[in-house]
C-alpha positions as CSV (number, residue, x, y, z in Angstrom):
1,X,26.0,-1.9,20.0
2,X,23.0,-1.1,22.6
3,X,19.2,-1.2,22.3
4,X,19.1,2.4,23.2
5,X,21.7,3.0,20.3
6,X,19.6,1.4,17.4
7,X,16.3,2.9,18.4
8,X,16.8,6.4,20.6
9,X,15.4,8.9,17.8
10,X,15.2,6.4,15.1
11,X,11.9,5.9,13.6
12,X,10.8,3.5,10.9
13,X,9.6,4.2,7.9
14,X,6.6,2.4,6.1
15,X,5.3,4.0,3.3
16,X,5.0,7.2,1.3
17,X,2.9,9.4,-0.7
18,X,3.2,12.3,-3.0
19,X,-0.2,14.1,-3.0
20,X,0.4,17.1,-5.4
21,X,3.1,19.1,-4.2
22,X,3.2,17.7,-0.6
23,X,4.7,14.5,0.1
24,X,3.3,12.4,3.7
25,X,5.2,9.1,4.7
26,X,4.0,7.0,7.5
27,X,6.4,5.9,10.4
28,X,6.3,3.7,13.7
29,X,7.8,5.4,16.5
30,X,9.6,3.3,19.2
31,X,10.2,6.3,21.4
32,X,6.1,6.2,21.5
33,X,5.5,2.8,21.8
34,X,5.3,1.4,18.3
35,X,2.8,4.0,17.6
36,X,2.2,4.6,14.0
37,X,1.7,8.0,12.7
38,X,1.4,10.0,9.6
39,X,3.3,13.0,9.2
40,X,3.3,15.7,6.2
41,X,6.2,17.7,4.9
42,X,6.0,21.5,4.9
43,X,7.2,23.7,2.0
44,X,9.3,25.4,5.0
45,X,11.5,22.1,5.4
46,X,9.8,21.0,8.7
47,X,7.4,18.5,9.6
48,X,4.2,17.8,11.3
49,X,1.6,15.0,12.4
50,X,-1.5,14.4,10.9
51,X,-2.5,12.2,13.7
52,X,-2.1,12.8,17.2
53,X,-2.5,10.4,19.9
54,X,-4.5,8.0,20.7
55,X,-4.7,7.1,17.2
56,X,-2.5,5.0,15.6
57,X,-2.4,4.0,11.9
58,X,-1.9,0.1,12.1
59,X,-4.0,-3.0,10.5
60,X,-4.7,-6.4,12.4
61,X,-6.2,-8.1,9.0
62,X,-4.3,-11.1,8.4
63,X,-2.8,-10.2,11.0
64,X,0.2,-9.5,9.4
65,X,-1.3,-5.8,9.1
66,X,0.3,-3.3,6.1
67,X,-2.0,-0.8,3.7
68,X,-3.2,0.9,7.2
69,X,-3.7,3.8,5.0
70,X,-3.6,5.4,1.7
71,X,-3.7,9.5,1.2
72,X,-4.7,10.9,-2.2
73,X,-6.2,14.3,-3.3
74,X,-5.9,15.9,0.0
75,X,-7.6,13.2,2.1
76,X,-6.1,10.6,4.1
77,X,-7.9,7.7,5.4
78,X,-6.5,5.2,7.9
79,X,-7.2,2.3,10.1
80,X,-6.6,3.2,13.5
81,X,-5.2,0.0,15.6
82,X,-7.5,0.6,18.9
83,X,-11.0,-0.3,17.3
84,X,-9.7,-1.6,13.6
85,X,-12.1,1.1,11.9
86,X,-11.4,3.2,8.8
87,X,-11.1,7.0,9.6
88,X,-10.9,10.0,7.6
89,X,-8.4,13.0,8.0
90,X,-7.9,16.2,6.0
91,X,-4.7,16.7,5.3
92,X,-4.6,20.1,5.6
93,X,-6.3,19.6,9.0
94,X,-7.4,21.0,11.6
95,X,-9.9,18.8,11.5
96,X,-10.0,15.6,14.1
97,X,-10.1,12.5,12.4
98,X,-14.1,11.2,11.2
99,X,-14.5,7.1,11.5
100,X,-16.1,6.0,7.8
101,X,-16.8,2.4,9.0
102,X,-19.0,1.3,11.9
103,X,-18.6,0.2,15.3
104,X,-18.3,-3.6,15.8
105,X,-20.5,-4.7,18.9
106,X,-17.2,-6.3,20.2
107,X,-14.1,-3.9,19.8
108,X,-11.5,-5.3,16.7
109,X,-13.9,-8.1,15.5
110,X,-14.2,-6.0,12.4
111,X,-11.0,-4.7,10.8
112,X,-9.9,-3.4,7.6
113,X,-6.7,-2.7,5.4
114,X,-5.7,-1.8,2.0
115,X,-8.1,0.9,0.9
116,X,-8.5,3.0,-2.4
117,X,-11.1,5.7,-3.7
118,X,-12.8,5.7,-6.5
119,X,-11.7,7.6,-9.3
120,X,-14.2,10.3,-8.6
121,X,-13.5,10.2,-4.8
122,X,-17.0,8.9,-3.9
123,X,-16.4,5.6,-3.3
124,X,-13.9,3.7,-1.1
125,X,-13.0,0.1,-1.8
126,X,-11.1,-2.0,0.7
127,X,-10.1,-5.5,2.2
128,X,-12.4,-6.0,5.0
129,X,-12.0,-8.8,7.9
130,X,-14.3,-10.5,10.4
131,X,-13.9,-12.2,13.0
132,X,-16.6,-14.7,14.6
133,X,-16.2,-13.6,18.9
134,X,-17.6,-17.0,19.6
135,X,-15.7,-19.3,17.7
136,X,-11.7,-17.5,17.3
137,X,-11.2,-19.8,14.3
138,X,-14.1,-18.2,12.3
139,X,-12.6,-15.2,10.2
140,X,-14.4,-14.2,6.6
141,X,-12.1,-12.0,4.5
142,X,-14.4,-9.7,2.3
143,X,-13.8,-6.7,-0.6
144,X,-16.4,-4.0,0.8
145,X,-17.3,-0.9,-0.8
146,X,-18.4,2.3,1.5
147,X,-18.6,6.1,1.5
148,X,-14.9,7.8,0.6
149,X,-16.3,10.6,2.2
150,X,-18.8,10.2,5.6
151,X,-20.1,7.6,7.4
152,X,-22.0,5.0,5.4
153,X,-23.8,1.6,4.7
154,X,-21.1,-1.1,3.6
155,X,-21.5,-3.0,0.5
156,X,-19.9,-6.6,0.1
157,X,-18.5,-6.7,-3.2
158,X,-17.1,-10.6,-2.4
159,X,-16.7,-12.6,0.1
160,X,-16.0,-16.0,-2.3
161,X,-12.5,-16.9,-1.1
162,X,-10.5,-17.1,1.9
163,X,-8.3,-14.4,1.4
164,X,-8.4,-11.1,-0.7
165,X,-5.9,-8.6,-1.5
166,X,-5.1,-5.4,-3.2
167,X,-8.5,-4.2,-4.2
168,X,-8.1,-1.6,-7.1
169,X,-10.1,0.5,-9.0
170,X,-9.5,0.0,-13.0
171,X,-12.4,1.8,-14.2
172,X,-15.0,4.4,-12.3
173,X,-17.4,1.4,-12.4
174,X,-14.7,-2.0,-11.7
175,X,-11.9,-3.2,-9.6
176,X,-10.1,-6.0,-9.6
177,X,-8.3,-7.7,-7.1
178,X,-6.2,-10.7,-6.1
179,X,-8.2,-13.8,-4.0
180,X,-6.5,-17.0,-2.8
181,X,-8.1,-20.4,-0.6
182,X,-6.2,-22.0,1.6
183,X,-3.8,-23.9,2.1
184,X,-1.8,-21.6,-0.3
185,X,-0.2,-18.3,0.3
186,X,-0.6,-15.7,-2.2
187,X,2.7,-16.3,-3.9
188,X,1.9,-20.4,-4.5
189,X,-1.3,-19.9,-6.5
190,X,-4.1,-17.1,-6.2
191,X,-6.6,-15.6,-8.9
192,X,-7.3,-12.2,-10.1
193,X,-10.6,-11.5,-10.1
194,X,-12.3,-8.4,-11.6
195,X,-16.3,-6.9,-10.4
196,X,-18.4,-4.6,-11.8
197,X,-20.9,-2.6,-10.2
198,X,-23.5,0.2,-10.1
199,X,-21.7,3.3,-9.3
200,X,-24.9,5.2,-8.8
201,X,-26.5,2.7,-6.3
202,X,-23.1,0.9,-5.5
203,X,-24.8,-2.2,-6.6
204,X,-22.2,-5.1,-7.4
205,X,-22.3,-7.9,-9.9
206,X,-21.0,-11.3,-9.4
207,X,-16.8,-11.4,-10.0
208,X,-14.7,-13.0,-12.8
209,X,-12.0,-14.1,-13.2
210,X,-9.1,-12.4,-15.3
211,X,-6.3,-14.5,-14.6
212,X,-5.7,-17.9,-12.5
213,X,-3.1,-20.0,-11.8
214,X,0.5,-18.4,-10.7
215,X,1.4,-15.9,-7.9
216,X,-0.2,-12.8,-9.2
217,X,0.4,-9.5,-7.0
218,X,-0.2,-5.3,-7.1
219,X,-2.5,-5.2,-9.9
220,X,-2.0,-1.6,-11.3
221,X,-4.4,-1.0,-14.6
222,X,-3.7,-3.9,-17.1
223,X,-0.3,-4.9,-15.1
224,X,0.5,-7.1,-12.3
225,X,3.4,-8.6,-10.8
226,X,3.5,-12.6,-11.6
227,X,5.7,-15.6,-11.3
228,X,4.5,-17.4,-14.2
229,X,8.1,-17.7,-15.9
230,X,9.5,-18.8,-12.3
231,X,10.6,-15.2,-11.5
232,X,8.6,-12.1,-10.3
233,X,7.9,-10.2,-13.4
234,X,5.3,-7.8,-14.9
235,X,3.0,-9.4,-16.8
236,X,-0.2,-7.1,-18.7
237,X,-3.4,-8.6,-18.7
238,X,-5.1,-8.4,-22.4
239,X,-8.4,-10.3,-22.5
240,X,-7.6,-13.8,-21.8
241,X,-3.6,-13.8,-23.0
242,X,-0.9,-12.4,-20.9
243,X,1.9,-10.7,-22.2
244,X,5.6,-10.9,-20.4
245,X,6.8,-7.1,-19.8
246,X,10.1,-7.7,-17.9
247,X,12.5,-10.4,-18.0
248,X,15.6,-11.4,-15.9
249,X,16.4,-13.2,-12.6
250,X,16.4,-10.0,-10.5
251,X,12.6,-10.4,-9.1
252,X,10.5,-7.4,-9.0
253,X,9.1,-7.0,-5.5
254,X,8.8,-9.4,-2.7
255,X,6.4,-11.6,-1.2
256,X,3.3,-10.5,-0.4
257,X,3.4,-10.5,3.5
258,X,1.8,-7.6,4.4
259,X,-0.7,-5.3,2.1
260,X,-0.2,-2.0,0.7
261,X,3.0,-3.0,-1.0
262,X,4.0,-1.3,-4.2
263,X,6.7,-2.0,-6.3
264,X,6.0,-1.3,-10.2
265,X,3.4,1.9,-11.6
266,X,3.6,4.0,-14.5
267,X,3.9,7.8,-15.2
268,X,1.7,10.4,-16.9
269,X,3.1,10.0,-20.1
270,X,2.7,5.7,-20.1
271,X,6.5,4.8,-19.2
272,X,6.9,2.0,-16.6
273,X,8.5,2.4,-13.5
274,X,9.5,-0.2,-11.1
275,X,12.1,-1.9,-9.0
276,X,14.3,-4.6,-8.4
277,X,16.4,-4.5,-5.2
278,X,18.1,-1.1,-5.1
279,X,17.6,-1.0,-9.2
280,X,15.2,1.8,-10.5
281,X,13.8,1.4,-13.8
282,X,12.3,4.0,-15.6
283,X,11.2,2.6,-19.2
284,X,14.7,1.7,-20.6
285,X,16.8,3.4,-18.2
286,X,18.1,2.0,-15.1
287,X,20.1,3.5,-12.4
288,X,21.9,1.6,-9.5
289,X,21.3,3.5,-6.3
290,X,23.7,1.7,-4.2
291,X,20.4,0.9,-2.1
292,X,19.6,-2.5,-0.9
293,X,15.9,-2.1,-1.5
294,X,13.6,0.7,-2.9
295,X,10.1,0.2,-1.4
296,X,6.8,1.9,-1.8
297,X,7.0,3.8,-5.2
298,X,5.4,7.0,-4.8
299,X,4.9,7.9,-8.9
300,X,4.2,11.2,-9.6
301,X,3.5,13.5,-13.0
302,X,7.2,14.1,-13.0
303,X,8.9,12.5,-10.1
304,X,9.3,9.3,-8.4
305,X,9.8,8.9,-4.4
306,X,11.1,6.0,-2.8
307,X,11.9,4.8,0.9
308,X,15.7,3.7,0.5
309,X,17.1,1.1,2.4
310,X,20.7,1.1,2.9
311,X,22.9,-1.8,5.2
312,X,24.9,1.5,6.6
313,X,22.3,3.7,7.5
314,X,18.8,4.1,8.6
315,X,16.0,4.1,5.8
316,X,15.7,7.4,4.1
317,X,12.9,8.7,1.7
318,X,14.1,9.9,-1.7
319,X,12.9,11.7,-4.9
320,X,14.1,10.9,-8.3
321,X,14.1,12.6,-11.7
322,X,12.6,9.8,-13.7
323,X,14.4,11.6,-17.1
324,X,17.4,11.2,-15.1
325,X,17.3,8.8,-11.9
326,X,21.0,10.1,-11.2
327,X,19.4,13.1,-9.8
328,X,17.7,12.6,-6.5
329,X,16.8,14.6,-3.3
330,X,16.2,13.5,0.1
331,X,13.0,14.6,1.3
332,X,13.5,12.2,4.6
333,X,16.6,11.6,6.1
334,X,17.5,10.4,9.7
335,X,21.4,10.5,11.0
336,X,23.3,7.1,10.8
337,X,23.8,4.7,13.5
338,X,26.9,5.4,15.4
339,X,28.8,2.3,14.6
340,X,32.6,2.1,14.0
341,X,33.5,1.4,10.5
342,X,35.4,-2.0,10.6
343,X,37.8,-0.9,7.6
């Protein structure tokens, strides 16, 4: 087994998205460096990039980096890893790419991750983090609001803790999102905190808290993952009580590393959906892939795509009928490693 065997045309794959009918994945490309690129499926069965070089999509916040980027409704926006920014891209192109967020007065002081519109595509909400060029031990993590769609003044929506995460929009005029102080990491003991604001002048009120004490992670709506019973379950939030959705020692996600992870959602039509290991479960079906992991739940109206990770092969992105998870396509595939079988 060589270096150039395990990474000559192999890229890796880091998240997906199903915008409509068109489905755009995000992958780091050894062969170009590490760069980071988003790429969208045509109906033909090819493929092209959305982003073309220099840009790269790639975070530095927390410096563990994920959520570099988040497509919906035929927009993509992206940090690019050069200068840290937030830029916007039209998916069906050929548009260059438009930087949302302003230009720090020293490059990659200012750097964001973890983004999401508002639900009327005005607004963007996302993790923002600075960093202090005089002192490198002075770094403020923020939740800023700004322009979805041009250049615009930021708003701080809070800047109360020492780390944010997972900003998400539960109503046209609130998000919520999960905040933590040092010295814990977010899956000892963080809050989720909830802000409401103006959504004609963009004007924020002070945050709340909905729920403190566990590991709370992904809010989605009402739901969040949480370890409150010892195990990473979904839990709904409902006023001040919180209701146990999913039982069992198989833990639902991971630990929250990186942003941008998602591992639980819901369909049109109110079922859950989420994962545990290579497990999906659709309401009160479950289907063994034969996966080791299923990462990044892309839910749509009637489908559900997935990146698959398998011990034998190279990651592959695949679409399941969520009335029967037995059926699947694969919209992604890459050829497996040439590696003798031992049996």
């Amino acid at each position: 087994m060589t270096a150039e065997m395990l990474t000559a045309g192999v890229v890796k794959l880091i998240d997906v998205w199903v915008d409509g009918s068109t489905t755009i994945w995000h992958e780091a490309r050894p062969s170009e460096g590490g760069r980071q690129v988003l790429v969208v499926a045509e109906p033909d069965g090819s493929s092209r990039d959305l982003i073309d070089p220099p840009f790269s999509a790639r975070s530095g916040v927390h410096e563990y980096g994920g959520g570099a980027a988040w497509v919906e409704d035929g927009t993509a926006w992206f940090v690019n890893w050069d200068d840290q920014r937030i830029w916007r891209q039209s998916i069906d192109g050929p548009d260059e790419p438009v930087p949302l967020t302003p230009e720090p007065d020293t490059p990659r002081t200012v750097r964001y991750a973890d983004m999401r519109p508002s639900p009327d595509g005005d607004h963007l909400i996302a993790v923002q983090e600075v960093h202090d060029p005089a002192d490198p031990h002075a770094v403020a993590n923020r939740v800023v609001l700004t322009s979805a769609r041009h250049p615009a003044a930021l708003v701080v929506v809070h800047d109360g803790h020492d780390f944010v995460m997972s900003p998400r929009f539960v109503a046209p005029d609130r998000v919520r999102f999960i905040a933590w102080n040092h010295p814990n990491m977010p899956w000892n003991e963080t809050s989720v905190l909830e802000c409401s604001f103006d959504p004609t002048t963009a004007t924020p009120r002070p945050a709340v808290p909905s729920a403190t004490g566990p590991s709370f992670m992904q809010p989605v709506g009402d739901v969040v993952i949480s370890d409150e019973d010892g195990t990473w379950n979904l839990w709904e939030l409902a006023g001040d009580e919180r209701h146990q959705l999913t039982s069992g020692v198989e833990e639902v996600g991971g630990p929250a590393w990186i942003f941008g992870l998602r591992d639980h959602g819901a369909l049109a039509d109110g079922r859950r959906v989420w994962a545990t290991g290579g497990t999906l479960h659709v309401g009160d079906l479950a289907h063994d892939t034969g996966a080791n992991d299923l990462e990044q739940l892309a839910i749509g109206d009637d489908s559900i795509t997935a990146i698959v990770r398998s011990p034998d092969r190279p990651a592959t992105i695949v679409r399941f009928d969520p009335d029967d998870p037995n059926t699947s396509t694969v919209v992604v595939d890459h050829p497996p490693i040439p590696i003798d079988d031992p049996d």
